[in-house]
C-alpha positions in Angstrom: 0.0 0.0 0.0 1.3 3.2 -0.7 1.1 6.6 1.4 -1.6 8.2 0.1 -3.4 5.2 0.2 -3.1 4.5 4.2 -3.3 8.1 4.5 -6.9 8.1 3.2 -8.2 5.1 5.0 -6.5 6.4 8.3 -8.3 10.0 7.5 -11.9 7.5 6.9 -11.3 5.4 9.5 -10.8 8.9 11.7 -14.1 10.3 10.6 -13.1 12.6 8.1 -15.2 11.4 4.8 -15.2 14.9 2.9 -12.0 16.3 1.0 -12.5 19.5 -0.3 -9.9 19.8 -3.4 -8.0 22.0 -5.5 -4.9 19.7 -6.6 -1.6 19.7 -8.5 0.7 17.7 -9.6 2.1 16.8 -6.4 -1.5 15.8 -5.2 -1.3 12.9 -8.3 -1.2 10.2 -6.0 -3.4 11.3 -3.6 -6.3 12.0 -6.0 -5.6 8.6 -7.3 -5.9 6.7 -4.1 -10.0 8.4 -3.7 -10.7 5.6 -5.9 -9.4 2.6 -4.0 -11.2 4.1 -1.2 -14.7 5.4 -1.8 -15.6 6.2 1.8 -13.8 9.6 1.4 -15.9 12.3 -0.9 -13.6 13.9 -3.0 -15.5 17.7 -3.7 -13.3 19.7 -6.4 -13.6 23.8 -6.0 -12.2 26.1 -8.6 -9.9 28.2 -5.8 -8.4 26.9 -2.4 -10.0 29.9 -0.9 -13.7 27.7 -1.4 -11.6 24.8 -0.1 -10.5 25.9 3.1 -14.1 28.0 3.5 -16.0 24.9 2.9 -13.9 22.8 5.4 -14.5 25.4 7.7 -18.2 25.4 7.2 -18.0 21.8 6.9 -16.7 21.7 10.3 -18.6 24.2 11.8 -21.5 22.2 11.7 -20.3 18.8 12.6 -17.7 19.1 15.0 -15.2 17.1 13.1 -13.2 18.2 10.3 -13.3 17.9 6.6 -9.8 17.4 4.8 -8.8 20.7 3.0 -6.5 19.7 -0.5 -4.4 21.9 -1.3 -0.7 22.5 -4.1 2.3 23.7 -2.4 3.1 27.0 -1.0 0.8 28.7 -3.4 -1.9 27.1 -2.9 -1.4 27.4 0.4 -0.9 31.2 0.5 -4.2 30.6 -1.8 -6.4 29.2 1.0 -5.1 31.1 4.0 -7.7 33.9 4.7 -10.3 31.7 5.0 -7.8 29.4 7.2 -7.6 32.2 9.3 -10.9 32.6 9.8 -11.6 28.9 10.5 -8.7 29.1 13.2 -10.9 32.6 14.7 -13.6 30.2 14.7 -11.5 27.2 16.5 -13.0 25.0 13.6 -11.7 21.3 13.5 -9.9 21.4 10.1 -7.2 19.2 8.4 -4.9 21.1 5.6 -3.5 18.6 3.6 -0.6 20.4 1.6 1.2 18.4 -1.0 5.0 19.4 -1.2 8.1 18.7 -3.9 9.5 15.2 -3.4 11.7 14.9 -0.6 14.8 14.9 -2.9 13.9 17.5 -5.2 13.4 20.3 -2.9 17.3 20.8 -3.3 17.2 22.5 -5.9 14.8 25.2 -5.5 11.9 24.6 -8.4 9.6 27.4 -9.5 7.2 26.4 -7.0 9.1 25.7 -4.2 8.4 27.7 -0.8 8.6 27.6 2.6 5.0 25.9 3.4 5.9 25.5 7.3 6.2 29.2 7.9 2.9 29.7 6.1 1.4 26.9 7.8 2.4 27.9 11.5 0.6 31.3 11.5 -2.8 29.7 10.7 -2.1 26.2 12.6 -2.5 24.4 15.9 -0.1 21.3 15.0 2.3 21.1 11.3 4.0 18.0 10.6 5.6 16.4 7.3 6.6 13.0 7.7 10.1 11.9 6.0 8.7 8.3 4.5 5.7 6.4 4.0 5.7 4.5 6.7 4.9 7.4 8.9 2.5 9.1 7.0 -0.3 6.9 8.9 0.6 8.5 11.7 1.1 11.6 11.0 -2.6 11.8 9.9 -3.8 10.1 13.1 -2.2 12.8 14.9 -3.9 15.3 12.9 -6.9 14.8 13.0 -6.8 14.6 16.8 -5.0 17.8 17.2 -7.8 19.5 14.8 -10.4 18.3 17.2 -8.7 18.8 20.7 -10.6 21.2 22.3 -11.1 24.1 21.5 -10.4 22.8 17.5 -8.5 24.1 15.3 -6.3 23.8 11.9 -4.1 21.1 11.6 -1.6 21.1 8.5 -0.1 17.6 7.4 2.9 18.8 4.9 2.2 15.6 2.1 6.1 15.2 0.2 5.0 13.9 -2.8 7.9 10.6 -2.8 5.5 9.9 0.6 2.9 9.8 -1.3 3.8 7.5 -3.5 6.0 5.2 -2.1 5.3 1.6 -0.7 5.5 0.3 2.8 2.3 2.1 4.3 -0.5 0.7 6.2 -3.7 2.8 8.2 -3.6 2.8 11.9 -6.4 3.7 14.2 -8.3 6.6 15.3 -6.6 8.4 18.4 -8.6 9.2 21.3 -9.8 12.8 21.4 -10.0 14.9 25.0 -13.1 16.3 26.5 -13.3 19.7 26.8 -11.8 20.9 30.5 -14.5 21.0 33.3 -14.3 23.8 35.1 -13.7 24.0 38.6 -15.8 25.0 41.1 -14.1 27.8 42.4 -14.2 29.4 39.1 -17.7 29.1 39.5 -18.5 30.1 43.0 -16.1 33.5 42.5 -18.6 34.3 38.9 -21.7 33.6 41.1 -19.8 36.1 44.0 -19.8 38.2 41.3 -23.6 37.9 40.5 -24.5 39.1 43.9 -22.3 41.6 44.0 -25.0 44.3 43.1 -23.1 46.2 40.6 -23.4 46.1 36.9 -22.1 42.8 35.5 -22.2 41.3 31.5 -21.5 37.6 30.8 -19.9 37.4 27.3 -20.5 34.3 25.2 -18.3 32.6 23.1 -17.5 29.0 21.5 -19.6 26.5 22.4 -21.7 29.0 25.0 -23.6 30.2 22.1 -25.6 26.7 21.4 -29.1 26.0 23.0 -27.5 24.7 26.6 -25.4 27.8 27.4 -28.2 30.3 25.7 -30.6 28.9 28.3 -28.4 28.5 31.4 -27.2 32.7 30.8 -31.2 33.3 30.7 -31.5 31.8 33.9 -28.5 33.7 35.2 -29.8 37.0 33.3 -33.9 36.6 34.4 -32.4 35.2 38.5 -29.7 38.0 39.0 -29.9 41.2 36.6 -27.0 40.8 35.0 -27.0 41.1 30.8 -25.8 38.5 29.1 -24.1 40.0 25.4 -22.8 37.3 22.9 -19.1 37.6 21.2 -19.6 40.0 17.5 -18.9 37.2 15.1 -19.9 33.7 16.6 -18.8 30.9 14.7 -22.1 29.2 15.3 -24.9 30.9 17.1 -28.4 29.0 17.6 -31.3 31.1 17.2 -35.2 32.0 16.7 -38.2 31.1 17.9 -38.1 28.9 21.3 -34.1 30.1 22.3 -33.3 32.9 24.1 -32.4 35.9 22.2 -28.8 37.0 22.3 -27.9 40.6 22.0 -23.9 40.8 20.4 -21.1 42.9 21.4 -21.0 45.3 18.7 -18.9 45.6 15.6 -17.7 49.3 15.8 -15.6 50.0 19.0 -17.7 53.5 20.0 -21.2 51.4 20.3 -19.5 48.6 22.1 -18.0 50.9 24.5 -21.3 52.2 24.3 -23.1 49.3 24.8 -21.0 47.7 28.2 -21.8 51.3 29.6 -21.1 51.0 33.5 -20.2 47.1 33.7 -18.1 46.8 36.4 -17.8 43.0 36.0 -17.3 41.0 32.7 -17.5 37.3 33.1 -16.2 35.6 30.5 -17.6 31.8 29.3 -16.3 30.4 26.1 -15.1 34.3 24.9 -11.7 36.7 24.8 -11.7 40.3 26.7 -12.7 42.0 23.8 -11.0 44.2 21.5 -11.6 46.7 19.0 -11.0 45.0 15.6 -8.7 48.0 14.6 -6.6 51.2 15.9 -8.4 54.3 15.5 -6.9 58.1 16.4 -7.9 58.9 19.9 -9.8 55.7 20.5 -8.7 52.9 22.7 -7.8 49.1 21.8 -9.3 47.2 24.7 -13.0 47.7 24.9 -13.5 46.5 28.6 -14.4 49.6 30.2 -12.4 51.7 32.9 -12.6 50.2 36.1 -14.4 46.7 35.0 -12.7 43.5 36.5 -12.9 40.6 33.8 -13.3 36.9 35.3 -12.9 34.1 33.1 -15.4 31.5 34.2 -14.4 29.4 31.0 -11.7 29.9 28.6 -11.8 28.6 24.8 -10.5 24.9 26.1 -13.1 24.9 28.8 -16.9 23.7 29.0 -18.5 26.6 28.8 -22.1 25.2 28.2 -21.1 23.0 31.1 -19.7 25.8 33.0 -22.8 28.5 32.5 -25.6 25.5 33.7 -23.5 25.0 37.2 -23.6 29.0 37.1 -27.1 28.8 37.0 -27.7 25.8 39.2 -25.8 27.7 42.0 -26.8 31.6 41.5 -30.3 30.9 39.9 -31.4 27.5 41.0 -35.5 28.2 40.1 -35.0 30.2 37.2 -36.2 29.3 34.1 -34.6 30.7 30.6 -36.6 33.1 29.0 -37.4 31.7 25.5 -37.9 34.1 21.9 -41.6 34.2 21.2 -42.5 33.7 17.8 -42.7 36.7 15.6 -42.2 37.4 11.7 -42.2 40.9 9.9 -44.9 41.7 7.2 -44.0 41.4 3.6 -43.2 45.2 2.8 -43.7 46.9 -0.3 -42.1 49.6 -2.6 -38.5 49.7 -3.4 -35.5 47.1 -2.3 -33.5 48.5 0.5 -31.5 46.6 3.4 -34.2 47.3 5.4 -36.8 45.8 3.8 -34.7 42.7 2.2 -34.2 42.1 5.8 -38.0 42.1 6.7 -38.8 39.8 3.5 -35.9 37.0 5.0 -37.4 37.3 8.3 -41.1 36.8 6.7 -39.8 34.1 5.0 -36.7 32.4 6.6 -37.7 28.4 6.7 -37.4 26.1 9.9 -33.7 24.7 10.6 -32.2 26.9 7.9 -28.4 27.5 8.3 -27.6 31.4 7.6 -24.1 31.4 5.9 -23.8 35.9 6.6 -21.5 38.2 5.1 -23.9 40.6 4.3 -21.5 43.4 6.1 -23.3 46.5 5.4 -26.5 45.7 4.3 -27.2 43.1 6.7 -27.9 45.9 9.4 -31.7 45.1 9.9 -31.4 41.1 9.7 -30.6 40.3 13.5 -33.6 42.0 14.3 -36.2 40.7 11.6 -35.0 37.3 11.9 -35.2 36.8 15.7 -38.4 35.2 16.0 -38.0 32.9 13.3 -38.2 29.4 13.2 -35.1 27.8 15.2 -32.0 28.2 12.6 -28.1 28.1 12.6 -26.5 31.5 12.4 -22.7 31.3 10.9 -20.6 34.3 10.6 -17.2 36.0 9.2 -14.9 35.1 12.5 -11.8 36.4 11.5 -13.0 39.3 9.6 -11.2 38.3 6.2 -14.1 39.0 3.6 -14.5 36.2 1.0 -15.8 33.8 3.4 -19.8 33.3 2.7 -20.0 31.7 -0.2 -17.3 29.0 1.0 -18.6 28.6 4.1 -22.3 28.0 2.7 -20.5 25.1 0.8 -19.4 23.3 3.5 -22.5 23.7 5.7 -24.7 22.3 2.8 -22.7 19.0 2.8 -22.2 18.6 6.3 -26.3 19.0 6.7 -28.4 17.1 4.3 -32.2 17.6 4.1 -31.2 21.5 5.4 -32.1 24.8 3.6 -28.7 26.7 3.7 -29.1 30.5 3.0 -26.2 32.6 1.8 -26.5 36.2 2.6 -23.1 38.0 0.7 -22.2 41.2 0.1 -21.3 41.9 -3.5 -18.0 43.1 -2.5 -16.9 40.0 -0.1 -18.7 37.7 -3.3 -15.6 38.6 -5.6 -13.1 37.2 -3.7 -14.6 33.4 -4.2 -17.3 33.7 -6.6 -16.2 30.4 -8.3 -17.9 28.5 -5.4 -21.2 29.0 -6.9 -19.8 26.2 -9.7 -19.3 24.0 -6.9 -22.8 24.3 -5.6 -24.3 23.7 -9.0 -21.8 20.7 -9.5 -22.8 19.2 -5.8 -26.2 19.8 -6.4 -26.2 21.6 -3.1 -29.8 23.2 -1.1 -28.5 26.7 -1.2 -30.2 29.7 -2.1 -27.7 32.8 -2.5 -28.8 36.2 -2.2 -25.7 39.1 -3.2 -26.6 42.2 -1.9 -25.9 44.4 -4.9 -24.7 48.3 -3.3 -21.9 48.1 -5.7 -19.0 49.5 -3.6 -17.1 48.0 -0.4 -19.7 50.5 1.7 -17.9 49.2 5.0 -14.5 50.8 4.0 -16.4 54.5 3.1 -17.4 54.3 6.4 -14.2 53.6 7.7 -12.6 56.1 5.8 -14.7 58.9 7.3 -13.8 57.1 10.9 -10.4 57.2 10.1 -10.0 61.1 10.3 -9.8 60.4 6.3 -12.3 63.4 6.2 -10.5 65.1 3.4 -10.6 61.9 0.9 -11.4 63.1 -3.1 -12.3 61.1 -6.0 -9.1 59.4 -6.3 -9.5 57.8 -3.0 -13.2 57.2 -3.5 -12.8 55.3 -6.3 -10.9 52.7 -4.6 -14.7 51.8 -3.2 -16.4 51.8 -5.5 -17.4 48.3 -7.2 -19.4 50.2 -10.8 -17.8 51.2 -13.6 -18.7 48.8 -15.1 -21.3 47.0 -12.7 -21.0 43.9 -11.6 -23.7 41.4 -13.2 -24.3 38.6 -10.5 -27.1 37.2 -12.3 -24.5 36.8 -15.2 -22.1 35.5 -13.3 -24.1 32.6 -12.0 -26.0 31.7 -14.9 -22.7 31.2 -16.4 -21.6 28.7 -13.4 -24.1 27.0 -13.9 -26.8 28.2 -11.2 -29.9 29.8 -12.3 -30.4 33.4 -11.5 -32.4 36.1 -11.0 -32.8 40.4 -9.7 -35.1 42.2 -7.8 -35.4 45.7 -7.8 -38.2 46.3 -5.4 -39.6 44.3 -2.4 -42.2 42.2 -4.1 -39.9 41.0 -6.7 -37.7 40.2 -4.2 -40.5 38.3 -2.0 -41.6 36.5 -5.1 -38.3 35.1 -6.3 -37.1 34.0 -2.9 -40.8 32.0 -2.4 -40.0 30.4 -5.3 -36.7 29.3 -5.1 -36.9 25.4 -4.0 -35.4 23.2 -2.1 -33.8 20.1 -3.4 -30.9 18.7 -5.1 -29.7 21.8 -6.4 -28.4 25.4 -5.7 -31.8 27.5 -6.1 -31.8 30.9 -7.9 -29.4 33.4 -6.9 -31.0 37.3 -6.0 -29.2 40.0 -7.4 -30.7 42.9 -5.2 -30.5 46.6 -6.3 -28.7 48.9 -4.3 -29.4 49.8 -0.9 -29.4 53.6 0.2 -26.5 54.2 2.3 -27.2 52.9 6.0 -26.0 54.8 9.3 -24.3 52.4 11.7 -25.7 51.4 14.6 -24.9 49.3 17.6 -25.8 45.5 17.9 -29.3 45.2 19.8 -30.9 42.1 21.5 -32.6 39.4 18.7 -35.9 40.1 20.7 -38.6 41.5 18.4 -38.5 44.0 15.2 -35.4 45.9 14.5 -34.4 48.8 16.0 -34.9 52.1 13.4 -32.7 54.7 12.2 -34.3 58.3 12.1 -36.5 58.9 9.2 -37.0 55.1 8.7 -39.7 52.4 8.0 -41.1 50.0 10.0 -40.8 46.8 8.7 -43.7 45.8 6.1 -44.2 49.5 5.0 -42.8 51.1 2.4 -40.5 54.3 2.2 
């Protein structure tokens, strides 16, 4: 048996059955060995940037990861924003890199590169091994260091003389550690806290944002006053009708600081301290307010959901959680804005749909209009590097089966891996698409202006701006093989999206006219209909 062959059936025999793949030469033997062992999927994607976003989303949803394929350095370099934001998500995920034989790597080839150093800043564990008969191993080991907690990436460096020499053989799965209980000291000193009487926030993170930590921070919220606030980009948040509503830290540093106000205590279960996401003249870095004392309860390793039901049990013992009630905005009318796309999601949003969102800008209103909606998954851009929806929807369709996935992208962030909509079409994949058409990367205008940029001209403002010539989604799919359609006002909008069906196969992607530019506002609680700008309409009316 050669490597690539006992490499495979270890991965299989590990629980990893989906490779997502954009190979080279080096790969030959790997792609080779998918059919002497069926078990693993092989799923081809036109840029490693849909690889590694779909192994992200892939493991996101199951809580084991999917094998990432990938050529050399470059492809490497290729995959790693959305690498990054699977390790900001602490995703189980397994890079497989193929590398230059062992022997010709000597003599510095045009593709040749130092794939280590790449790998480290994304990964928990890199390994290459030097023959065959440790590539088994290796692959053992890296799959369990992907899924110890809190998960992460884990890059096996494939030579390709490993690959395809003789002398292999598959050994078993390792054995994969719990996440840390936490102790009861930790536990007592957060519920000290509680009954402190001054201000305190619990911020979720990880894990705390499924079902049994959103119902243990109820309790803790409803039994002791304290707010509970959920981590800005959540790699998996469960929501809608039935769960508690979580309100999120907010994106902009101003309205978080803003928004924690007077905390004097910030217990932490499953989240960081929190930070603003960049510098800004005359504004600070850390967003824990003067004075606050932070208390980790659980770190990233730890049980949080675990952790936040003893919390409960001990400082709110008869509490119950405090569940969403049911609630749907009205159709609107009149013409297509953010505000009203968001109310005709939220009208329409089917049960145990899975959100894939980088809508950035124009996905203001949709926390709001989509919090009393039938239960759903909620998956978001962890680690900020835009490109990640479309990717990410990928993955989550595979992983769930029988599951309406829902990819809400920004026309901008669609760019950077539009080539994944060929892989939904050639999967046959349950997901519906809508790009939110504003043409221009509206996010960076407004950070432009907060930059003390005030004096920007044309020449900088041009840099922003995605027209000239316009970008023609409906184009662009059709020609990927998805079938497409635009709406320019909400009805059209309302009509294509209840029309687009589930099934075996990527339903019609929604091209949306431009949104009017949207004032920023803070994060509020998933609790009823959106919050409104000045000089806005409710949801279901029109402008």
């Amino acid at each position: 048996m050669n490597g690539a062959q006992a490499l495979i059936r270890t991965l299989t025999g590990c629980g990893v059955d989906v490779c997502f793949s954009n190979p080279g030469t080096s790969e030959m033997h790997f792609v080779a060995a998918l059919d002497a062992v069926p078990q693993l999927r092989g799923v081809l994607c036109l840029h490693e940037g849909t690889a590694t976003g779909a192994a992200d989303g892939y493991g996101r949803m199951t809580g084991r990861p999917a094998a990432a394929l990938l050529h050399l350095g470059p492809g490497l370099a290729n995959g790693l924003a959305n690498l990054h934001n699977a390790r900001r998500a602490r995703t189980p995920l397994l890079a497989v890199v193929g590398d230059h034989a062992t022997y010709h790597k000597q003599f510095d080839a045009p593709l040749e590169s130092d794939i280590d150093a790449l790998a480290s800043s994304v990964s928990v564990w890199v390994q290459r091994p030097a023959g065959s008969a440790g590539v088994a191993a290796a692959a053992a080991q890296a799959v369990a260091a992907a899924m110890a907690p809190p998960g992460g990436v884990a890059t096996l460096i494939l030579p390709a003389d490993v690959s395809w020499s003789q002398g292999a053989q598959p050994v078993p799965a390792l054995a994969v550690p719990a996440p840390r209980p936490v102790p009861g000291e930790a536990v007592s000193s957060a519920a000290a806290v509680l009954r402190s009487g001054e201000p305190c926030v619990v911020l979720l993170g990880g894990d705390g944002t499924r079902r049994p930590g959103l119902e243990a921070a109820s309790r803790i919220a409803l039994a002791t006053g304290a707010r509970v606030i959920g981590e800005t980009f959540p790699s998996r948040l469960e929501r809608g009708a039935g769960l508690p509503g979580l309100e999120r830290l907010a994106y902009l540093a101003e309205f978080a600081i803003a928004q924690l106000g007077d905390v004097r205590h910030l217990i932490l279960a499953g989240a960081s301290a929190p930070v603003s996401f960049f510098a800004h003249p005359g504004k600070p870095s850390s967003l824990v307010p003067d004075g606050c004392q932070v208390h980790v309860l659980a770190g990233p390793a730890d049980d949080a959901p675990g952790a936040l039901t003893a919390l409960a049990d001990l400082a709110a013992p008869d509490a119950k959680p405090v569940p969403q009630q049911p609630w749907r905005p009205a159709l609107p009318d009149g013409d297509l804005t953010g505000e009203s796309a968001a109310a005709v999601i939220g009208a329409l949003l089917p049960e145990d749909a899975i959100v894939s969102d980088e809508a950035n800008t124009s996905g203001l209103w949709l926390p709001g209009a989509t919090a009393g909606t039938p239960p759903h998954d909620w998956l978001t851009l962890t680690g900020g590097a835009i490109g990640q929806g479309l990717p990410l929807a990928t993955g989550a369709a595979l992983a769930s089966p029988g599951r309406r996935v829902l990819a809400l992208e920004a026309d901008g962030s669609a760019m950077y891996t539009i080539s994944a909509l060929w892989t939904h079409a050639r999967e046959g994949l349950d997901i519906t698409t809508i790009i939110f058409s504003n043409r221009a990367y509206a996010i960076l205008g407004m950070e432009l202006d907060r930059a003390g940029a005030t004096a920007a001209g044309e020449a900088a403002r041009s840099l922003l701006d995605l027209s000239r010539p316009s970008l023609n989604f409906a184009a662009l799919a059709e020609g990927m093989g998805v079938p497409a359609s635009r709406a320019s006002t909400a009805a059209e909008f309302a009509g294509q999206l209840r029309r687009a069906p589930g099934g075996p196969r990527p339903n019609p992607l929604e091209a949306l006219g431009p949104p009017p530019s949207l004032p920023p506002r803070p994060a509020r609680p998933d609790t009823g209909p959106p919050a409104r700008p000045p000089g806005s309409t409710a949801p279901g009316a029109g402008p």
